[in-house]
N, C-alpha and C positions, 0 to 999 in steps of 0.2 A: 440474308438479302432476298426478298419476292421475286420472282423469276418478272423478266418483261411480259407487258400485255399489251397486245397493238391490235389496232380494227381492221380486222382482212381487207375490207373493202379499199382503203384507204394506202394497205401496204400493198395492194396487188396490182391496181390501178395506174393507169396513168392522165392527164388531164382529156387526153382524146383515145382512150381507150378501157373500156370496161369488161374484156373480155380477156379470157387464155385461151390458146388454140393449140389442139388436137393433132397428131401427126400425116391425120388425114386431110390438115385444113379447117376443120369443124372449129369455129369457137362455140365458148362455154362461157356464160357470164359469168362473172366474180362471185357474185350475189348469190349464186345456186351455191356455193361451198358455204354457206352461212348454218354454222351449227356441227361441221366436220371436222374431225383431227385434220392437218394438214403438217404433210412433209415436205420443205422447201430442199430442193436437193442441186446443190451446188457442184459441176460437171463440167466435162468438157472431152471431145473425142479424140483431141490427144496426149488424155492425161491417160496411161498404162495402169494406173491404181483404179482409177475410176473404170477403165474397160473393166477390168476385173470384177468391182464391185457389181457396175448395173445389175448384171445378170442374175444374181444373188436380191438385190433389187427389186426386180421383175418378179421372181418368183415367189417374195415375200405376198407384193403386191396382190399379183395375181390370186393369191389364196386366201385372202383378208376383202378382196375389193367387192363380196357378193353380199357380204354385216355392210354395206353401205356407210360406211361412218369412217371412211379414210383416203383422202385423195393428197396425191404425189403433185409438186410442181418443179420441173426443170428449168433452173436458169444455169444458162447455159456460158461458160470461160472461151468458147471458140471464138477464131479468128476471121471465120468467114461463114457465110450466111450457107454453102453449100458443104463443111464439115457438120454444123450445125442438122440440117435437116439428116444429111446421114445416119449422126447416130441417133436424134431422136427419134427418126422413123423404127429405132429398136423397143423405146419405150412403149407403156401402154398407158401414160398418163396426162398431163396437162405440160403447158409451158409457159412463159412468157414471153411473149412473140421475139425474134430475135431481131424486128428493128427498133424495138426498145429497150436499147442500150443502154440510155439514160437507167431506164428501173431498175436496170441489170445489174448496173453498177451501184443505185442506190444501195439493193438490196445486201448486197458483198459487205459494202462497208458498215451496213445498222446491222448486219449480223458476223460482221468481224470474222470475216471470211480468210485462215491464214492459208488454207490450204484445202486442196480439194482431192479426193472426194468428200463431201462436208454434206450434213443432214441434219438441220434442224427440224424438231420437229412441235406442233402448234396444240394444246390440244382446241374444243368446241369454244371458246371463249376467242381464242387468239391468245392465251397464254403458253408460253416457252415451257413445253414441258421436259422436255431433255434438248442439249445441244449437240451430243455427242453420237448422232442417227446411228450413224457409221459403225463405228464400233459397237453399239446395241443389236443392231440386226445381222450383224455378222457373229456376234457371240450367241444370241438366241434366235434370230432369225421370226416365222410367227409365233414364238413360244414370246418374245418381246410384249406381241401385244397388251394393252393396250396402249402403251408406250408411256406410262408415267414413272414419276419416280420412286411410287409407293411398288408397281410390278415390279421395276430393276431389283428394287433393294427388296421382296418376296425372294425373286433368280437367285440371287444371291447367294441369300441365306439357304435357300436348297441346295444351293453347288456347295457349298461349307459341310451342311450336313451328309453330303453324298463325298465327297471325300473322305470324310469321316468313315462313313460307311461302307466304303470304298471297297467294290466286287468284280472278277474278271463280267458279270452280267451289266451292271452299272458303266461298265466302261465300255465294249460293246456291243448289247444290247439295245436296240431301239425298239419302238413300240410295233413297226412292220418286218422285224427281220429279228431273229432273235438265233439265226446261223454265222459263219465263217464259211469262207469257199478252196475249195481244193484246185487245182491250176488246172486239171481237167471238167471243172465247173460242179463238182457235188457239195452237197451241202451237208454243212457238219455243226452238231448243234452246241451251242457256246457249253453247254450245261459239261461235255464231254472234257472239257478242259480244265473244270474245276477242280483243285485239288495240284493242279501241275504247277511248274516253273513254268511261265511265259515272259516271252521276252518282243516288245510291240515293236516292229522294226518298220521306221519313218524312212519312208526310199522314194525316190525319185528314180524311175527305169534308167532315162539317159543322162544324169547327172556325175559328171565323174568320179566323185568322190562315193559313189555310191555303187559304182560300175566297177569299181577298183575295191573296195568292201563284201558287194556281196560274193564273191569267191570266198573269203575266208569265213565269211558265215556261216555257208554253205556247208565248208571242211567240220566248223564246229558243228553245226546241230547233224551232220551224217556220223562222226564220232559219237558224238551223246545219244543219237537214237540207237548205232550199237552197241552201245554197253546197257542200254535198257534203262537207260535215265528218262524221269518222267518231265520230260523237257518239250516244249513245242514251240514255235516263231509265228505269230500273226501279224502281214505284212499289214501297215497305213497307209494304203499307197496316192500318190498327193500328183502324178500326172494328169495332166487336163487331157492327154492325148490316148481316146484308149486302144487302139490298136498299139502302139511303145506299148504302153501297161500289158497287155496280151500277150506281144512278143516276148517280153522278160519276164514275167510270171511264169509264160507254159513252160522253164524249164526247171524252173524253181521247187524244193520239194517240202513248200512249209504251206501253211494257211494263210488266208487274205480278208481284210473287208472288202465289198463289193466295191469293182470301179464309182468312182465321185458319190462312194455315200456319204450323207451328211454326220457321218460320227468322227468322218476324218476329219474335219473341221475341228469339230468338235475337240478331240484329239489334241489336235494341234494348241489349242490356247490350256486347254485341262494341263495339258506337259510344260508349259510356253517352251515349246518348242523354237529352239535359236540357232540350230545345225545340223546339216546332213552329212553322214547318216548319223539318224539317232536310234538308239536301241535301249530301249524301258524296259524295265525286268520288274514283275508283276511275281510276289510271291505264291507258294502254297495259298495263304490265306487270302489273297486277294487284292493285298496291300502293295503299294510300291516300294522294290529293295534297293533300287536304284534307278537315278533318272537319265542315266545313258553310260551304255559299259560299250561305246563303238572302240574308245582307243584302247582299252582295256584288251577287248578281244581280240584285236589287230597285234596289241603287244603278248600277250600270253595265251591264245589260242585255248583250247579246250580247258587250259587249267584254270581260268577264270571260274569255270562252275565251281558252286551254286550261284555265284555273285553276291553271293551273303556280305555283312561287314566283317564277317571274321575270317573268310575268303582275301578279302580288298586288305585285311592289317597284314595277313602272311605275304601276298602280292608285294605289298609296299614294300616288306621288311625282306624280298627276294631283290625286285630292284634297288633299294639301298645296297644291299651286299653286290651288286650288279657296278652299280658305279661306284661302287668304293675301290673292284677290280679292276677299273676301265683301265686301257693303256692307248697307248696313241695308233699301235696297229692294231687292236681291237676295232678302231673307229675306221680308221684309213687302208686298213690289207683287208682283201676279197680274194681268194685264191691266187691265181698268178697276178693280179692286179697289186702289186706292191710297192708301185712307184707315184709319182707325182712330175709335172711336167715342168722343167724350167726352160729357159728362153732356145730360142734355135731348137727346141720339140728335146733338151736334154731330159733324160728318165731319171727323175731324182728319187734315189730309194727312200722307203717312208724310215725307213731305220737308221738316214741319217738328219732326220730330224727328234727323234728318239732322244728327250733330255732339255729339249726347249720349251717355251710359249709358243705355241701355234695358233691362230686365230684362222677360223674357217669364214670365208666371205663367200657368201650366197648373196649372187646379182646375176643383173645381166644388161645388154648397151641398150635396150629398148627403153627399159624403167627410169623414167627421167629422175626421180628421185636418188636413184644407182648412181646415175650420172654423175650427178649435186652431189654426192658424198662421196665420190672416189677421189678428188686433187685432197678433201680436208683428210680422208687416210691415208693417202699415201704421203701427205706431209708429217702426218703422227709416223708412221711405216718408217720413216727415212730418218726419223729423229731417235726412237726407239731403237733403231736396227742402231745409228749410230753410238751408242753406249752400250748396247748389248748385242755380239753374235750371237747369242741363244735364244733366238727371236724371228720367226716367220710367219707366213700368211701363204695362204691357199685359196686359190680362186674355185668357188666352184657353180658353173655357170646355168644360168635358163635361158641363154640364147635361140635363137629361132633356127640358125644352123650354122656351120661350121667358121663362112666367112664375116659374122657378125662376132663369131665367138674370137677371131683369131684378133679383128681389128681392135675390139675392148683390153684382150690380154695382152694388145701390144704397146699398150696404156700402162700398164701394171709394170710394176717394177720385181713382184713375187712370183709365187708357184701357182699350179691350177692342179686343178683335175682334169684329165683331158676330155674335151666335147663330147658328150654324150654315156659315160661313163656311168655302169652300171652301178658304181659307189655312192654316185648323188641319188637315187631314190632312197637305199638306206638311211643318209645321211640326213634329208629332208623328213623320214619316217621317226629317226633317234629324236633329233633334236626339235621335231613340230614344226617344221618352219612354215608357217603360214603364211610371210609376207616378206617383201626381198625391199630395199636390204638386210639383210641380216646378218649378224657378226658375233660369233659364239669365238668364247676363247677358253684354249685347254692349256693346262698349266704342266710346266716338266717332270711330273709324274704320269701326265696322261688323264688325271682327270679334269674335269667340266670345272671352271673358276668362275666363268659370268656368261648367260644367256643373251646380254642385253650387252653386249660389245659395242655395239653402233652406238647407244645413248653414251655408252661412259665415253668416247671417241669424241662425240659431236657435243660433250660438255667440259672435257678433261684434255682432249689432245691427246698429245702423250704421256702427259703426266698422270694417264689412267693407268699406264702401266707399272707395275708387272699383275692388274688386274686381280690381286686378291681379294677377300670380302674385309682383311684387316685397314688394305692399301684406300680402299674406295671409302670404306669410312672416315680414314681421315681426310682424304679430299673433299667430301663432304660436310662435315664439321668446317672444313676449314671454308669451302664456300658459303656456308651459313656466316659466319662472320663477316665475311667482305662480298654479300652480294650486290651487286652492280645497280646502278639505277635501272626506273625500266625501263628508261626511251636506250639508254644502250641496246646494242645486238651484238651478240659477236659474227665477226666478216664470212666467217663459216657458217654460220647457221641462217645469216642475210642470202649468201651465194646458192645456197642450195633451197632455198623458198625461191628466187629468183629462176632457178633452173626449173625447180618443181614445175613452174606458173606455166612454163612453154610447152607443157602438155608432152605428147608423144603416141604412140599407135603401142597399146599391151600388146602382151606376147600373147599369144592365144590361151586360154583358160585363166586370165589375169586381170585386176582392176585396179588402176592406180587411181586414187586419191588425193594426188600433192605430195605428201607425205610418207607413204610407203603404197607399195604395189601387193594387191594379194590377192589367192587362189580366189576364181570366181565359184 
């Protein structure tokens, strides 16, 4: 299909209007951009993606805008004329005045505007040479130049053959900097690290999950630099704020890229990078051995090195033998912590549940979705319990403090772990719990039967139980035969989209979605 061609004069225009104006007030006739690339750049100041972007923006601009051959126009999604001039007064480019609205809105919709921040861009003709600005200049930035499709697809083909080719220089290397920085600021030359194990550590200073990580880092690469292992950590570091960045580097004992250089960026899309923390491990040869060992190192500490695949198959075949051992106080006893809580604060030893189905319930009364799903388990709970005594449930909580925690558990008909128990960090570390609810069931040997409790519960009732992989099968099978029309719901899964809907205040470090509540 030909890309669109439209006549600037004609798209930019309005019948009593032939000019764009300048953040200074300055108009600019239409007619003067006759024969230039133009970037229609669709914004707004209080879009959070778009603040981000401008500035990136700005700087493209900036260093392109002396070749004379590229001009920017801001049309602008704000809601008042005095947001509007705010942030454009950041710009250094054109706009279209913001009391023509009318054009504003033409323009949204002949360029199919679904979301902003949005960048099309025109080349000298008024032909659409890419629509996707956004993600072009954020992946190459001036190297995009001259923004057509025959550039892109040149980027491209070089980023293929540089993977291919794939060097700790090429990774990063840039053409003004071709060091790494020491937390006391020396500079150390990438060439020094060739030949080593590096491992690219993607951190956010004040990010929890990263605050809570890099200590055990730490422990590993101070171990492996005493035993004289050729191992080193170059941090990515992705803070906007650099004084945070300063405070948690200077006490850090690995290497860095420079605060906000453009290779972390870079970085970032080269890994697509999708969690923090992440840790790339960059072999001897230069190649990637792995695209992130952060659970890896948290679960087996130093023994991870080299992080080779032959490494990761003894690993695996360690934790298999791991949970083929598991038993229920392997999971639930922590030194004198041996108990569990039943009602009226009774201390129910863990060894007398020793022999049962246990189902571990991670929630809390904040997460509305927790809410929505507590009457439909405790209906499966009461049903279950009723055909079988060898059959309990554990609460274990993310409440905000003790008396949110007491009035939830006084909803429950089961056991908990008591408020603030040193077992639920473990417990959230074993089992990954990302996202609450969550409902893991351990079967009466004490091993792991199903991850995904909550699903089998809010499709099966209790006829999920007793949670086997043989038992789920056939419930399965058998729901394939008789499944339901689809304007049916069932009353459970209607009640808890209904509870979802009414929102709620997250526990602090939390985002619920409807649906499930997880680590922000």
């Amino acid at each position: 299909m030909a890309a669109a061609s439209h006549d600037v004069q004609s798209l930019l225009t309005s019948p009593d209007r032939d000019f764009l104006v300048r953040n200074n007030g300055d108009q600019v006739k239409v007619a003067s951009l006759k024969g230039k690339k133009i970037g229609l750049y669709f914004s707004a100041s209080w879009c959070g993606p778009c603040q981000r972007f401008t500035p990136t923006l700005v700087e493209v601009y900036n260093e392109l805008s002396p070749k004379g051959d590229l001009e920017i126009i801001f049309i602008s999604a704000d809601e008042d004329e005095e947001a509007f001039s705010g942030y454009f007064s950041k710009m250094p480019w054109l706009a279209i005045p913001y009391f023509d609205s009318e054009k504003r809105d033409s323009l949204d919709e002949l360029f199919e505007v679904r979301g902003i921040p949005h960048l099309v861009i025109l080349d000298g003709t008024g032909t659409v040479s890419i629509d996707n600005g956004v993600e072009i200049v954020r992946e190459y930035g001036v190297g995009g130049h001259p923004f057509t499709p025959e550039r892109i697809k040149e980027l491209k083909e070089q980023e293929e053959a540089a993977k291919i080719n794939q060097s700790l220089t090429s990774l990063l290397v840039r053409e003004s900097r071709d060091f790494v920085v020491t937390s006391d600021g020396k500079k150390v030359p990438v060439t020094e690290l060739e030949g080593k194990t590096v491992g690219l550590y993607f951190s956010l200073s004040m990010y929890k999950s990263c605050v809570d990580f890099t200590p055990m880092l730490v422990e590993v690469h101070e171990k492996l630099k005493a035993k004289g292992e050729s191992f080193e950590i170059v941090q990515i570091p992705l803070d906007d704020d650099e004084e945070s960045f300063n405070q948690a580097f200077g006490s850090l004992p690995w290497l860095s890229l420079p605060f906000k250089d453009k290779k972390c960026e870079k970085l970032i899309r080269y890994f697509e990078l999708s969690t923090l923390p992440t840790l790339v491990i960059i072999g001897p040869d230069g190649k990637t051995l792995q695209s992130n060992v952060a659970e890896t190192v948290e679960e087996h500490g130093v023994a991870a090195y080299p992080f080779t695949p032959e490494k990761f198959a003894e690993l695996a075949e360690i934790q298999k033998k791991r949970e083929e051992s598991q038993t229920l106080e392997s999971i639930l006893v922590s030194g004198d912590r041996d108990f569990v809580l039943g009602k009226e604060g009774a201390k129910i030893p863990v060894s007398d549940l020793v022999g049962k189905t246990v189902l571990l319930y991670f929630s809390a009364q904040w997460c509305p979705p927790c809410r929505a799903f507590l009457p439909v388990l405790t209906e499966a709970y009461e049903k279950i319990k009723a055909i079988d005594k060898a059959f309990e449930l554990v609460f274990i909580s993310s409440d905000k403090d003790q008396t949110a925690f007491d009035d939830y558990f006084a909803q429950m008909p089961w056991l908990a772990l008591p408020f603030g128990d040193e077992r639920k960090k473990s417990l959230n570390h074993k089992f990954k719990v990302a996202g609450i609810p969550t409902l893991i069931a351990i079967g009466p040997t004490g091993r792991t039967l199903a991850k995904e409790a909550r699903d089998l519960i809010s499709d099966h009732g209790a006829d999920a139980y007793p949670f086997t992989a043989e038992h789920i099968k056939k419930l399965e099978e058998k729901s394939t035969k008789n499944e339901p029309d689809e304007e049916e719901e069932d009353e459970g899964d209607k009640a808890a989209g209904e509870e979802a809907k009414e929102g709620g205040e997250a526990g602090e470090g939390w985002v619920c979605d409807g649906e499930v509540c997880y680590k922000a």
